[in-house]
C-alpha positions as CSV (number, residue, x, y, z in Angstrom):
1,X,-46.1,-63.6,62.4
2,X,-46.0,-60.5,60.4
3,X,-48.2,-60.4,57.1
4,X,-47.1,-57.4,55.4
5,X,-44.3,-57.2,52.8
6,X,-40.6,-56.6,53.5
7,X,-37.2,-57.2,52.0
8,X,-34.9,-59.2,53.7
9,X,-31.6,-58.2,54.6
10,X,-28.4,-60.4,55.8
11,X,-25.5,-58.1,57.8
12,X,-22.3,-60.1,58.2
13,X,-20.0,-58.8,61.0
14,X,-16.5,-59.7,60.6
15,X,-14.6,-61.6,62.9
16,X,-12.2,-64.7,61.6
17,X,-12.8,-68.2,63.2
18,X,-15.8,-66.7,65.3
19,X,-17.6,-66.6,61.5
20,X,-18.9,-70.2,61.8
21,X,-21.9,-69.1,64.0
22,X,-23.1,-66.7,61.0
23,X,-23.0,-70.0,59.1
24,X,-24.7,-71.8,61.7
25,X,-27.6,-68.9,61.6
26,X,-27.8,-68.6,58.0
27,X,-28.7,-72.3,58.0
28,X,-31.3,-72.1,60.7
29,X,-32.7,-69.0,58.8
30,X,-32.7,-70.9,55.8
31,X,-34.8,-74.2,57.2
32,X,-37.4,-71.2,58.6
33,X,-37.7,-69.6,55.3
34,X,-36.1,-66.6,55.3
35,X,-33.9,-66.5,52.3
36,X,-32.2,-62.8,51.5
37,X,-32.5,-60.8,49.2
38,X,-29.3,-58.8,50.2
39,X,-26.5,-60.0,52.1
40,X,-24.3,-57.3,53.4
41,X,-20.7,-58.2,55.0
42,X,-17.3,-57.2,56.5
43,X,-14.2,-59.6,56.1
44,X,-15.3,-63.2,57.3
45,X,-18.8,-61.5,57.1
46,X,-17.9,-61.1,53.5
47,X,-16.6,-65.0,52.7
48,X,-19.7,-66.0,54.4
49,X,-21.3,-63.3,52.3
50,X,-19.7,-64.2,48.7
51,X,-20.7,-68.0,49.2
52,X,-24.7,-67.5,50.3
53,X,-24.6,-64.8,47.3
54,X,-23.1,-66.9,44.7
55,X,-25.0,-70.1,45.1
56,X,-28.0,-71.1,44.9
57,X,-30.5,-71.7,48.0
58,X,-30.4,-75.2,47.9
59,X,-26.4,-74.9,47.7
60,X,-25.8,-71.9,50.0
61,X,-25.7,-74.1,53.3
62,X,-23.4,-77.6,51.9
63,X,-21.4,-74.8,50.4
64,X,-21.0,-73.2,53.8
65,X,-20.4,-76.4,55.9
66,X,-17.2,-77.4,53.2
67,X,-15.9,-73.9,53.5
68,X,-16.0,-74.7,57.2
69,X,-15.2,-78.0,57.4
70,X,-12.3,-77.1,55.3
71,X,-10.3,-74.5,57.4
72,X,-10.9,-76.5,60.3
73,X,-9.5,-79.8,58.5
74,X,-6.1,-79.6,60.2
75,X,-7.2,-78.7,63.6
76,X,-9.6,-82.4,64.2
77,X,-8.3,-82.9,68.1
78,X,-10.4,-82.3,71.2
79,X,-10.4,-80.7,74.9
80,X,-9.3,-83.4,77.6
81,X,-11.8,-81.7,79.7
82,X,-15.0,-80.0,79.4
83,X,-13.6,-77.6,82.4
84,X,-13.0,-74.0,81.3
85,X,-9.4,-74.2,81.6
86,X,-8.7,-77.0,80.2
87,X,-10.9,-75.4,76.7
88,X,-8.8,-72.3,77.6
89,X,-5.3,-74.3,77.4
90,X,-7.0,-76.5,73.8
91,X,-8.0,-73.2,72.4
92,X,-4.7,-71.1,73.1
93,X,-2.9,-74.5,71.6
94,X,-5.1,-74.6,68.4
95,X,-4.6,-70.6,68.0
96,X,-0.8,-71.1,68.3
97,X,-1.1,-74.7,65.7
98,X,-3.2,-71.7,63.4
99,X,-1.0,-69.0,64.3
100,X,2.2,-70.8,62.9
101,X,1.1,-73.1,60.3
102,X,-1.9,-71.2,58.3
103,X,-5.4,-72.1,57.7
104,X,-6.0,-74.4,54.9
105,X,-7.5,-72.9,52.6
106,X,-7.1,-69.3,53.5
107,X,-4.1,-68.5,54.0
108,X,-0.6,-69.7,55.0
109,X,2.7,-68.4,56.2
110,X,5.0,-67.0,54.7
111,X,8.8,-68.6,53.8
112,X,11.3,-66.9,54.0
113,X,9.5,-64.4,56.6
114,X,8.9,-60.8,55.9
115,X,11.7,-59.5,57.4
116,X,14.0,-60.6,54.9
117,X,12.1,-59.4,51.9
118,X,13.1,-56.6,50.1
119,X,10.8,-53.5,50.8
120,X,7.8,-52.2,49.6
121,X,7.3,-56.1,47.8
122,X,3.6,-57.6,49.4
123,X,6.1,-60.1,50.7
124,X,7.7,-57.5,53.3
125,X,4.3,-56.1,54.4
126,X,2.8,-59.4,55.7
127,X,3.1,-62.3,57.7
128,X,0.5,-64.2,55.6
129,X,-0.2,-65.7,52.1
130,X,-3.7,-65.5,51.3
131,X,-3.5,-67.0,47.9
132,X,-5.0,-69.9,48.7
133,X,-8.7,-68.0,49.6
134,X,-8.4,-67.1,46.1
135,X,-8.6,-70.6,45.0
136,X,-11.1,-71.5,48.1
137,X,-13.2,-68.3,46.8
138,X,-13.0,-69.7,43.0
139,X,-14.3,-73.4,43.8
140,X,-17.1,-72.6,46.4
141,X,-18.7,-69.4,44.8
142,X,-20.0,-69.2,40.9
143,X,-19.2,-65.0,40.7
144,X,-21.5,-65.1,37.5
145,X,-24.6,-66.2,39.8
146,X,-23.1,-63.6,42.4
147,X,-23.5,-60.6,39.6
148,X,-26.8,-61.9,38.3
149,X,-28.9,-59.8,40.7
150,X,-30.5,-62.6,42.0
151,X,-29.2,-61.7,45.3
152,X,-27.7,-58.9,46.0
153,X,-24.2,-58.4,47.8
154,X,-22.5,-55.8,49.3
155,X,-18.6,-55.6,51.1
156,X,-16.7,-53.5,52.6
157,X,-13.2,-52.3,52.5
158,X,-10.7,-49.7,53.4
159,X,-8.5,-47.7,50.8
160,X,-5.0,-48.1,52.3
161,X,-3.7,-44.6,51.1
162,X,-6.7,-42.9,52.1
163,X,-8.3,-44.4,55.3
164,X,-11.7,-44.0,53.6
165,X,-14.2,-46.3,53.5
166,X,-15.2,-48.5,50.3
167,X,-18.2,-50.4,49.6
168,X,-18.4,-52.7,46.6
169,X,-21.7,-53.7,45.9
170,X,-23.1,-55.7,42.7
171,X,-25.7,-53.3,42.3
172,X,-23.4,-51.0,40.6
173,X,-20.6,-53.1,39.6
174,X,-18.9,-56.4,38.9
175,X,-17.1,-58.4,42.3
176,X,-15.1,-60.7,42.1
177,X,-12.8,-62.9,44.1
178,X,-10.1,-59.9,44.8
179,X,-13.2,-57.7,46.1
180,X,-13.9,-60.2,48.9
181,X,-10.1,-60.8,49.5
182,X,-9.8,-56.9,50.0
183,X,-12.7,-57.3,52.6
184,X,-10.5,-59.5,54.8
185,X,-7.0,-58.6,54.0
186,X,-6.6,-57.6,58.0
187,X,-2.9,-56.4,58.4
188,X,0.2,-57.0,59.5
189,X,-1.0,-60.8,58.9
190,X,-2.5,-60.2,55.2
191,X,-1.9,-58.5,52.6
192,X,-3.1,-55.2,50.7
193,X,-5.4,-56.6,47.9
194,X,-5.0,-54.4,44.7
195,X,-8.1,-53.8,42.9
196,X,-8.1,-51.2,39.8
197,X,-4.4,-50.4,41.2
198,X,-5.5,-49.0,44.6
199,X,-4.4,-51.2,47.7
200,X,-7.2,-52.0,50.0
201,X,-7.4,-53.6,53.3
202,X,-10.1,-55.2,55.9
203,X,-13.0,-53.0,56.1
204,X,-13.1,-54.1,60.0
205,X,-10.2,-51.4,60.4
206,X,-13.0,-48.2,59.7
207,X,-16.5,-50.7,59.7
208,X,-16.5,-54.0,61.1
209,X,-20.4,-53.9,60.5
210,X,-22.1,-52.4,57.1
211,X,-25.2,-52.0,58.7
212,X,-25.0,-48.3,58.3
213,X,-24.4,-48.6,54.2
214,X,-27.8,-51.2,54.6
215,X,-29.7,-48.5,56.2
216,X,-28.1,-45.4,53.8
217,X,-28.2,-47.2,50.5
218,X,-30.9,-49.5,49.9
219,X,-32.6,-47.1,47.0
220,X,-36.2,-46.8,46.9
221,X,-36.6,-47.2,50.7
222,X,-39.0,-49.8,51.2
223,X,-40.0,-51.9,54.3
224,X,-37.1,-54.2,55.4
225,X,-36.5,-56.8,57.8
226,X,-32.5,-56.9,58.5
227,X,-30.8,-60.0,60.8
228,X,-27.7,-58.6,61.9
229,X,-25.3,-61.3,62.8
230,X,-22.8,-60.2,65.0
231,X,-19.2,-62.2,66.1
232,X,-18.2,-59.2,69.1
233,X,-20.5,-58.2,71.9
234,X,-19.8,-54.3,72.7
235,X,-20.8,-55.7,76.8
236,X,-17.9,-57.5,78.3
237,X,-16.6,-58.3,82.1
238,X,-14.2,-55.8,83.6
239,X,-10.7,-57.6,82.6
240,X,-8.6,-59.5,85.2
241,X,-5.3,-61.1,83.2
242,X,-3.6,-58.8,80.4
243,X,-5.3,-61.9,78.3
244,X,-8.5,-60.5,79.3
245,X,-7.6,-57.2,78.0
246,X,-7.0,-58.2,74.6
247,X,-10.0,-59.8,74.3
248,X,-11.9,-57.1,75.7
249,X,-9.8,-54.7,73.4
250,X,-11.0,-56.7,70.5
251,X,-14.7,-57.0,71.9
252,X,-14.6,-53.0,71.7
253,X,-12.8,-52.6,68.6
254,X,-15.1,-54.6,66.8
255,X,-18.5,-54.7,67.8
256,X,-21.1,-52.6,66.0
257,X,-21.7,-49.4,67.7
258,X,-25.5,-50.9,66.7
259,X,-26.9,-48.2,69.7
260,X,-25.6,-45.4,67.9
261,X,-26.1,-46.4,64.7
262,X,-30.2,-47.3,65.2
263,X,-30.5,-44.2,67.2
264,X,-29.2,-41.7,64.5
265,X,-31.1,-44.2,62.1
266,X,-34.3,-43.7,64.1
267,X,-34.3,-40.0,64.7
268,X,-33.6,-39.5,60.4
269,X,-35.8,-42.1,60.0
270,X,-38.8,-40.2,62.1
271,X,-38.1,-37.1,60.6
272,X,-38.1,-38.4,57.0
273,X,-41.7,-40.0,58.2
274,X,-42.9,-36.5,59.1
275,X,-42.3,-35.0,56.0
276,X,-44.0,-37.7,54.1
277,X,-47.1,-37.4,56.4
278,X,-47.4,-33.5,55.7
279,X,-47.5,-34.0,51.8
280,X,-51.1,-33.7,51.6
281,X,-51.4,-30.8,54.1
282,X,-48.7,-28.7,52.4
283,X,-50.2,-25.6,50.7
284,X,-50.4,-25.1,47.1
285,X,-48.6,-22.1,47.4
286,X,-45.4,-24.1,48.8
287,X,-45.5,-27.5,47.0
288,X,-43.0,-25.8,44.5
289,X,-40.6,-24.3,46.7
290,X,-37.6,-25.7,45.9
291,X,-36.5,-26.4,50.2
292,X,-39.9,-28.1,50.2
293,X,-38.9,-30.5,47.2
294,X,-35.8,-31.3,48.6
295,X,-37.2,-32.2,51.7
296,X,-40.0,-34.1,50.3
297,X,-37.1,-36.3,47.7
298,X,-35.7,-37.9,51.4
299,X,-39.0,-38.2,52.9
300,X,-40.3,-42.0,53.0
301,X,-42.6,-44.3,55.1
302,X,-40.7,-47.2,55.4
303,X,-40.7,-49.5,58.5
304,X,-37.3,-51.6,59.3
305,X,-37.5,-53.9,62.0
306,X,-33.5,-54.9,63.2
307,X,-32.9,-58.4,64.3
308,X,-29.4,-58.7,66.2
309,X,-28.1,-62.1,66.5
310,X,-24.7,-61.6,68.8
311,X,-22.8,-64.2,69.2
312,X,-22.2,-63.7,73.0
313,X,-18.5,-65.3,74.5
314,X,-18.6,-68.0,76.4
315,X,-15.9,-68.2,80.0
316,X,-13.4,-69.8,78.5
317,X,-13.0,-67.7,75.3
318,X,-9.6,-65.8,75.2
319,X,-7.8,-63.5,73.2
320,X,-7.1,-65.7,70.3
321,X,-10.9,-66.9,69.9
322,X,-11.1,-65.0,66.1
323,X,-8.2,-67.2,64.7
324,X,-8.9,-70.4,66.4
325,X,-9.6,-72.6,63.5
326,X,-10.1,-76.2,65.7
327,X,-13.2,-78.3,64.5
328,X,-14.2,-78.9,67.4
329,X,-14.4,-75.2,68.3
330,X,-16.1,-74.4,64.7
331,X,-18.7,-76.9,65.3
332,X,-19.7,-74.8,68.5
333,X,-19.4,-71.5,67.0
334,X,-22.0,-73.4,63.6
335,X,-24.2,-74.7,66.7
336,X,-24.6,-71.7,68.9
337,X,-25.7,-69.3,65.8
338,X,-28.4,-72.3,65.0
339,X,-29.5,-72.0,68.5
340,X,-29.9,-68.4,68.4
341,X,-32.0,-68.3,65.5
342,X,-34.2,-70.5,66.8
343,X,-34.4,-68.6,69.8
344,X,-35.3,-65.7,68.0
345,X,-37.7,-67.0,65.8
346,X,-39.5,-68.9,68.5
347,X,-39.7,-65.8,70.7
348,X,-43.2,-63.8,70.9
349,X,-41.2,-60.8,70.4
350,X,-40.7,-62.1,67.0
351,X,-44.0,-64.2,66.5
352,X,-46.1,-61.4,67.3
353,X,-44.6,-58.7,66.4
354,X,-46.4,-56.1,63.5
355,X,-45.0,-53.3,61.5
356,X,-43.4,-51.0,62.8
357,X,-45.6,-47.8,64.1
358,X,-42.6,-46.0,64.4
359,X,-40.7,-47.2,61.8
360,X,-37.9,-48.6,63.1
361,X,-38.2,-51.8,65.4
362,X,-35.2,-53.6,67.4
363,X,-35.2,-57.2,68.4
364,X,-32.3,-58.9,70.9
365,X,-34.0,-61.7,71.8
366,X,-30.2,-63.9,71.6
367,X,-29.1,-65.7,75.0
368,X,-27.4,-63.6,77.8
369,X,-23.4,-62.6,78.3
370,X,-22.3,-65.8,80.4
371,X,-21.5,-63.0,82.9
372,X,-24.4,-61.3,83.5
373,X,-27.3,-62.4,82.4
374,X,-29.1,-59.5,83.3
375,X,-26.9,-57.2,80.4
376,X,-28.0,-56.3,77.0
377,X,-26.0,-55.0,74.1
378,X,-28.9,-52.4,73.6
């Protein structure tokens, strides 16, 4: 086990109903001791997010499970078989069951429908109510204990006007319940969430993964540990039904791009060790040239070490999988991000592993893709 210092870092992928497994690890993490001291996250990724953040430790996980527990309530049936069509047929069902009569707690449908409502109204651009998140948000997470800067929290969002990218983070200002709605208002279904009159929309549409704002913006760079807990695996099976398709479609959509993203990371991060390293060899002569002192202000000697936790589809997962809210299918999703972490933190990789000599370590130590288990994501 490592025995240097680091500061721990949470990165919540979005994904819907597929969330549950990021509770599942957060509570395995917990039980081993590894309690964040920034949690990063991306629509679902940022409910999980605002509910870890704005409780404390001892709450985080009970506070979890009722969320949970909660917009599964309506869905409490079960597969007649364990066969994988017969979970294909009970998930498509309980999508449908979501589909047309809302999530309790999240959100519900709209009546009369959007096509009747006049234009331009939030009632004409959306299928979905999400009104009732707000009160979800309001009972599960204490927003004063979120902005306290005991832990601190970070989401992501998309300016609807714009396009661009935007990050709210409680290291520079106040979030509240509309901040995490905005995370996750995924259109057509939800709606724009205004917040200091500019519409926003889910940050999964430009970022479904704020690892990159992690890596960019953590200030004085120091040595971090970050579990990244993805819901979409970029590897996928060549499709065979148009169902297939628009799963895979999703998979692709929404997955991190984590090998890019660590391999720019890496190269600036190498570089930026380099410069550091040559501070005491640089002459006298040059230690005030300006170029020098602005390469020298990004140098640093950090080491990060990148822990992926991807939740990895199972055979009988279909299109539908991120807004099928069934209990039965939560309490696998809670299960499998449990058995992940234990994985991980059981592995050598991880028991053994020291800081980083080149400054940037990845570890993938999660179970196989059902259809290969020979394929990584990395």
């Amino acid at each position: 086990m490592t025995t240097y210092a680091e500061k721990e870092v949470l990165v919540l992928q979005g994904g819907g109903a597929l969330g549950a497994y990021q509770a599942g690890a957060y509570e395995a993490l917990a039980e081993a001791g590894h309690l964040p001291r920034w949690v990063a996250g991306t629509s679902i990724g940022a409910v999980n997010a605002a509910i870890i953040a704005g409780n404390q430790p001892d709450q985080r996980v009970p506070r979890l499970r009722e969320f949970w527990e909660g917009v599964s309530g309506r869905l409490l049936g079960w597969p007649l078989a364990k066969d994988d069509n017969s979970r294909r047929i009970f998930n498509e069902t309980s999508a449908a069951l979501s589909a047309a009569g809302g999530v309790p707690g999240f959100f519900e449908p709209r009546i009369p429908p959007a096509v009747v409502m006049p234009q331009g109204t939030p009632e004409a651009i959306s299928v979905y109510d999400t009104e009732p998140l707000r009160t979800t948000l309001l009972e599960l997470v204490d927003f004063d204990l979120m902005n306290s800067g005991l832990v601190r929290m970070s989401i992501g969002a998309v300016q609807v006007l714009t396009g661009n990218m935007q990050y709210f983070d409680t290291a520079s200002q106040l979030i509240g319940p509309e901040h995490v709605m905005a995370s996750g208002a995924l259109p057509p279904g939800f709606p724009p969430i205004e917040i200091d009159g500019e519409p926003y929309w889910d940050g999964g549409l430009v970022s479904n993964t704020p690892l990159e704002y992690v890596l960019e913006r953590s200030g004085p760079r120091e040595d971090m540990c970050i579990f990244q807990v993805d819901l979409f695996s970029a590897r996928g099976c060549m499709p065979q039904t148009l169902f297939d398709v628009a799963q895979r479609e999703k998979e692709i959509r929404y997955s991190s791009r984590t090998r890019l993203n660590t391999d720019v990371f890496r190269e600036l991060q190498t570089i930026r060790r380099a410069i550091r390293h040559l501070r005491t060899k640089v002459p006298q002569e040059l230690s005030d040239n300006p170029d020098w002192q602005l390469l020298d202000s990004v140098s640093c000697n950090a080491a990060i070490t990148i822990v992926l936790l991807i939740h990895r589809r199972a055979a009988y997962w279909t299109q539908s999988s991120d807004y099928e809210f069934s209990r039965y299918t939560m309490g696998e999703h809670w299960e499998a991000g449990r058995a992940d972490v234990e994985r991980t933190l059981s592995d050598p990789a991880w028991t053994n592993r020291t800081r980083p000599e080149e400054g940037v370590m990845m570890l993938d130590l999660t179970r196989e893709l059902d259809s290969d288990p020979k394929e990584r994501d990395l």
